[in-house]
N, C-alpha and C positions, 0 to 999 in steps of 0.2 A: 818277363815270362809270367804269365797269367797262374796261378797257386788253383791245388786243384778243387779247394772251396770256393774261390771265382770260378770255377769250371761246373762245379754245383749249383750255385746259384746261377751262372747263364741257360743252363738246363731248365731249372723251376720256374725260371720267367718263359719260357718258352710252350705255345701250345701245341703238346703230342698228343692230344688225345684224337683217337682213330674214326672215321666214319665214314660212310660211303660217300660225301661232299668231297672230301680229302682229294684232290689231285694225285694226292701221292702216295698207294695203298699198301707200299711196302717199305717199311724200316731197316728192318734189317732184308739180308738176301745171304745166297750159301758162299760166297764171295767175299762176304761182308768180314773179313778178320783183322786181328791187329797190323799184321804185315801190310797186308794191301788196301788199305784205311792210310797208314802212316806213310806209305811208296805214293799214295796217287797224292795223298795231303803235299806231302813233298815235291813232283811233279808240277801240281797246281802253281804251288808257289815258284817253282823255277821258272816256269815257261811262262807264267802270264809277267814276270818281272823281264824277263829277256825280251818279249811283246812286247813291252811298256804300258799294259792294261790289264784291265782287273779282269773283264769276261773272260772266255772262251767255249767253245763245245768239247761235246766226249771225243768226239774224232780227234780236234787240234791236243787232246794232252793223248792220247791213243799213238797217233800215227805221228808222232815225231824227234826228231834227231835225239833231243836230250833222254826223251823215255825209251830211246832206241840202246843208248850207253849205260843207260840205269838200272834198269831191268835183267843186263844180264847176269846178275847172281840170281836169278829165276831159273835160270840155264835152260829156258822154256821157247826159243828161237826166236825171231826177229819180230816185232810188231808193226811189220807191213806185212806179213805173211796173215792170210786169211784163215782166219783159227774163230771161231766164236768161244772159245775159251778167253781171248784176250778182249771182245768187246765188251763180256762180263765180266769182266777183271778190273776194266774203267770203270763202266755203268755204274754199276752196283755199290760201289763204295761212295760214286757223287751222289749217287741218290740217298744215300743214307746220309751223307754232309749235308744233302738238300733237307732230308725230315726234320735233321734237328737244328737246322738255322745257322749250321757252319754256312753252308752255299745259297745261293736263291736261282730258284728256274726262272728265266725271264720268256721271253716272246720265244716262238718258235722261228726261224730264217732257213726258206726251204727245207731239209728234212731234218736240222736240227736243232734244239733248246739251246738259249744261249743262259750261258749261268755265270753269274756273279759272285764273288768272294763279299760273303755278309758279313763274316767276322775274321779279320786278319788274323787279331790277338785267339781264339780259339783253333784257328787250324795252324798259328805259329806253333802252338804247343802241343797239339797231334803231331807236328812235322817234325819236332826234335828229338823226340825217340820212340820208339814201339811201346816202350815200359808206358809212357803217356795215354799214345794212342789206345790201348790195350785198358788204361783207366777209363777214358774217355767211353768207352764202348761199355765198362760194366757200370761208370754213371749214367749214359745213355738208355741200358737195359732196365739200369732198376727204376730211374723217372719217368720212363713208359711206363713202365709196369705199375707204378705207383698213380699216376694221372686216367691208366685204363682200368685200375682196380683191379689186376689182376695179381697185385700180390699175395692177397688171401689165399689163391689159390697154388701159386707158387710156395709159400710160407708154409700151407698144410702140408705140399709134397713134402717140403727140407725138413720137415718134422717128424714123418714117417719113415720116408725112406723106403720104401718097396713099391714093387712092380705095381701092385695093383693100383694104388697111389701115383706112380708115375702115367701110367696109362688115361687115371680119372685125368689127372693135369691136361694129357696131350687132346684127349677129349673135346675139355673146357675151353682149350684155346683153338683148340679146331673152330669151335662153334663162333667163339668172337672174331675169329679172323674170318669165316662164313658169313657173318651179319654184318660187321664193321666195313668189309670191302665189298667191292665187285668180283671176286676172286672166287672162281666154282673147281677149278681144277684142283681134285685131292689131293695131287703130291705138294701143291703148294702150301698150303698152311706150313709144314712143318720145316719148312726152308726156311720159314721167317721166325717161327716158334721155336727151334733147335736152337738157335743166336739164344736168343734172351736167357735160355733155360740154362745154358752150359757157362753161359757168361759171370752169372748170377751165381751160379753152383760154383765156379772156381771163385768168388770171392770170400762164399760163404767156405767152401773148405765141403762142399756138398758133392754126394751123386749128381748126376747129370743124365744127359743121352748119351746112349750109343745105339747106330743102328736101328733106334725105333722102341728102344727098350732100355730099361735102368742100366746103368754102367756099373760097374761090378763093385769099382771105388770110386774116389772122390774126380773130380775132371782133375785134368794135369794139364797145366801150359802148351804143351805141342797139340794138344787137341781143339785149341783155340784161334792154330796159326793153319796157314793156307794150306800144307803139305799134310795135312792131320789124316789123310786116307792110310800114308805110311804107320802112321798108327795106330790108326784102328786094323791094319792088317797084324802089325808085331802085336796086339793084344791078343789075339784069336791064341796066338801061339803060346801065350804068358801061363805058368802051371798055378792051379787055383790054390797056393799056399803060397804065394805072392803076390805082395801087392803091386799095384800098378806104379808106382812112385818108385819100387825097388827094382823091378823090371826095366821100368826104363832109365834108370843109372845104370842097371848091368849095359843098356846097349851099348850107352854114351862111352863107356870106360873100355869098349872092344873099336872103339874110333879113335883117331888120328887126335890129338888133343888141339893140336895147332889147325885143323881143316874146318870151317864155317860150316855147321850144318844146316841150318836153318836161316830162312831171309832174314830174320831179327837179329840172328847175329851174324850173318854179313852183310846188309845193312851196317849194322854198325860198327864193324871193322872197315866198312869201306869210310866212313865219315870220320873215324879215329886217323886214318891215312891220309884223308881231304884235309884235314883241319894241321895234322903235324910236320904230313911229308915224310923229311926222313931225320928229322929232329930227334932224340930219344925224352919222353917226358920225365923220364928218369936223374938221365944226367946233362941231359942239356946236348949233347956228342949227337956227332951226322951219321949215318950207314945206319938208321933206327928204320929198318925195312920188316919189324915181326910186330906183331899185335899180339899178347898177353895175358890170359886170365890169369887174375892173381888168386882169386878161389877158382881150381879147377870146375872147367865143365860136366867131368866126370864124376864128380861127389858135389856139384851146387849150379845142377842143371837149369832151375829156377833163375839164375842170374848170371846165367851164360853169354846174354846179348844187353847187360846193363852198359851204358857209358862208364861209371862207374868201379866197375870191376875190369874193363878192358887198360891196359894200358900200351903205348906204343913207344918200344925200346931197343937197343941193338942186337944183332945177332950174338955177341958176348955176354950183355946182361941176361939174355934169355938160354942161354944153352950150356953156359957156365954158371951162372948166379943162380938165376929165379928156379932151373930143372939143374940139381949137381950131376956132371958127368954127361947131360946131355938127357938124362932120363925125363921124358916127359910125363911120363905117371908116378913123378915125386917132384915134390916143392920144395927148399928151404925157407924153413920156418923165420930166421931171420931177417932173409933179404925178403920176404912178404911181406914182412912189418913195414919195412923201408920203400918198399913200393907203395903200400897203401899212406902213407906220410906222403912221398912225394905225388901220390895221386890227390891227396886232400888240398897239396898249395896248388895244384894245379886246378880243383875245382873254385878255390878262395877267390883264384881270377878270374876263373868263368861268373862265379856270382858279383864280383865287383863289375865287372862289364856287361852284365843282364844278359850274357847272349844265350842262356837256357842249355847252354852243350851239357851242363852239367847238373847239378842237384844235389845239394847236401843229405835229404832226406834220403834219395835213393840212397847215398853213400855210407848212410848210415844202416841201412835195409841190408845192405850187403856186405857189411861187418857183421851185425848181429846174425846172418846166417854162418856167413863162413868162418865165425870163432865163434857160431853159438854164444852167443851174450845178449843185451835184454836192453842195451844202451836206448835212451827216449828218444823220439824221431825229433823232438823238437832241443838237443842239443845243437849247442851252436859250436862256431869253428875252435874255439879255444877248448871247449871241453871236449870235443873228437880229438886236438889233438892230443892233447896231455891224456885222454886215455892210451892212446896208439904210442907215445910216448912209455909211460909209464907198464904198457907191455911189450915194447919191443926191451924197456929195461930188465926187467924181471928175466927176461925171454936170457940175453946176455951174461945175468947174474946166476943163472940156473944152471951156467951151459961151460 
């Protein structure tokens, strides 16, 4: 699996910079999100392997059996059903694979472009998790931004921070997306300008868009993912002595703990059940039919759809062990420890056998949030564990 400094540098060798020659005048689009970036990256690769060929068109990953089974934690109907909601749902994410040299547009055959897989190794690693994909888009954003020069003007906004500032940005990029393409229709520019901006802003920890106008706070992950209209609706309602980060924990904590809300993470409770079955990763025992956050969703919303933090165990270790008494808005603290230990041997195999399901680094991302601790991303497996070690002992000693 490609490290997401190869993922940087296949970026900077690649030329984004925008102009009316450009075939291809749009980068990003309003479709263009982590989720459905990483579902069609995924797709590509099933179907053109089940084909036995690298091409295809947007209809053949569109209209067929596999994206018919996959799609439905979209819960958005069948994809032979005539929706142009669903042909933007394809489109828009190949053509954004295609700006940046994931895909390549070849000849057109009758009314469609056939396209090619240009780099296996970069959209093997959009297709392994959303967390990736979702990198891949704010490396994307910022080495546009950086080859079109339109940093400076981004950098001024994240400096200020106010409306009037957000407005000069939207402006600015109005006008380069007005020169740089063939593209006259007004509401367009900011379909493709809202991507960069919010993407960019959630890396930095920055305001963003909402609606046309500064966002009150900093962007928050759901506003990045496909469903994000739900919440820019629950924001309208958010009381201005809260911030948006605390509002939407409250929501998360008034929901089902065990229910998927979002594609990213079901997506990736369905790929935790593809990959285990009904194994428990825990203890090794069959009837392993629940999937698991080990830091709740409801207090470490941010790493609610990691590989990482999900684990797949039996209905025993989950409703006796992991929740005592069955309560699912309480965790024991010790059998935590012992889940994320047996999640760490679990990932030590993923990394000995390259197959990307896993990532130390996140693993480690998602420790120092959910015990708040400071651990360097670049420890290795021996020092993660003798940390988790040496606090599940403490944890024991105290108790």
């Amino acid at each position: 699996m490609l490290t997401d400094e190869e993922i940087k540098t296949f970026l900077s060798t690649q030329n984004l910079i925008l102009t009316k020659v450009n075939s291809n005048p749009r980068p990003f689009d309003q479709k263009v999100t982590m989720d459905n970036v990483n579902t069609n990256a995924n797709l590509i690769l099933q179907i053109t392997d089940f084909n036995k060929k690298s091409t295809f068109t947007v209809t053949e990953i569109w209209k067929n059996d596999i994206t018919e089974v996959y799609v439905q934690i979209y819960g958005k109907g069948s994809v032979y059903e005539k929706k142009s909601e669903w042909d933007k749902f394809f489109a828009q994410p190949i053509n954004f694979l295609t700006y940046f040299r994931v895909l390549r547009r070849g000849e057109r055959k009758e009314r469609s472009y056939i396209y090619y897989i240009n780099n296996i190794n970069v959209l093997n690693y959009i297709a392994s998790q959303s967390y990736r994909s979702l990198k891949f888009l704010i490396f994307a954003s910022l080495e546009f931004s950086k080859q079109n020069k339109l940093d400076f003007f981004l950098n001024d906004f994240f400096s200020k921070e106010t409306e009037a500032a957000f407005q000069d940005l939207r402006n600015k990029l109005k006008e380069f997306i007005y020169t740089n393409t063939n593209i006259t229709n007004k509401n367009e520019p900011s379909r493709i300008y809202n991507k960069i901006i919010n993407h960019i802003a959630y890396h930095f920890e920055k305001k963003g868009n909402d609606g046309g106008h500064i966002s009150e706070d900093k962007i928050q992950l759901e506003e990045l993912q496909y469903n994000q209209k739900n919440w820019h609706d629950l924001n309208l309602k958010k009381p201005k002595n809260v911030s948006r980060e605390e509002w939407h924990k409250s929501y998360y904590r008034n929901l089902d703990e065990d229910a998927g809300f979002d594609i990213c993470e079901r997506s990736a409770k369905k790929k935790l059940a593809e990959r285990y079955g009904q194994k428990s990763e825990f203890s090794g025992e069959n009837n392993a039919n629940e999937t698991h956050h080990i830091f709740m969703k409801s207090e470490f919303p941010k790493i609610k759809y990691f590989h990482e933090n999900l684990i797949r165990i039996t209905a025993n270790e989950h409703l006796v062990h992991a929740h005592p008494n069955g309560n699912r808005r309480a965790v024991d603290k010790k059998f935590q420890l012992e889940l994320l230990l047996a999640k760490l041997n679990m990932i030590k195999k993923s990394i000995e056998n390259d197959d990307g399901f896993y990532d130390l680094k996140h693993f480690i991302h998602v420790i120092n949030i959910g015990l708040n601790e400071n651990m360097s991303l670049s420890s290795n497996y021996t020092q993660v564990y003798n940390f988790l070690k040496s606090r599940s002992e403490a944890l024991e000693t105290s108790s």
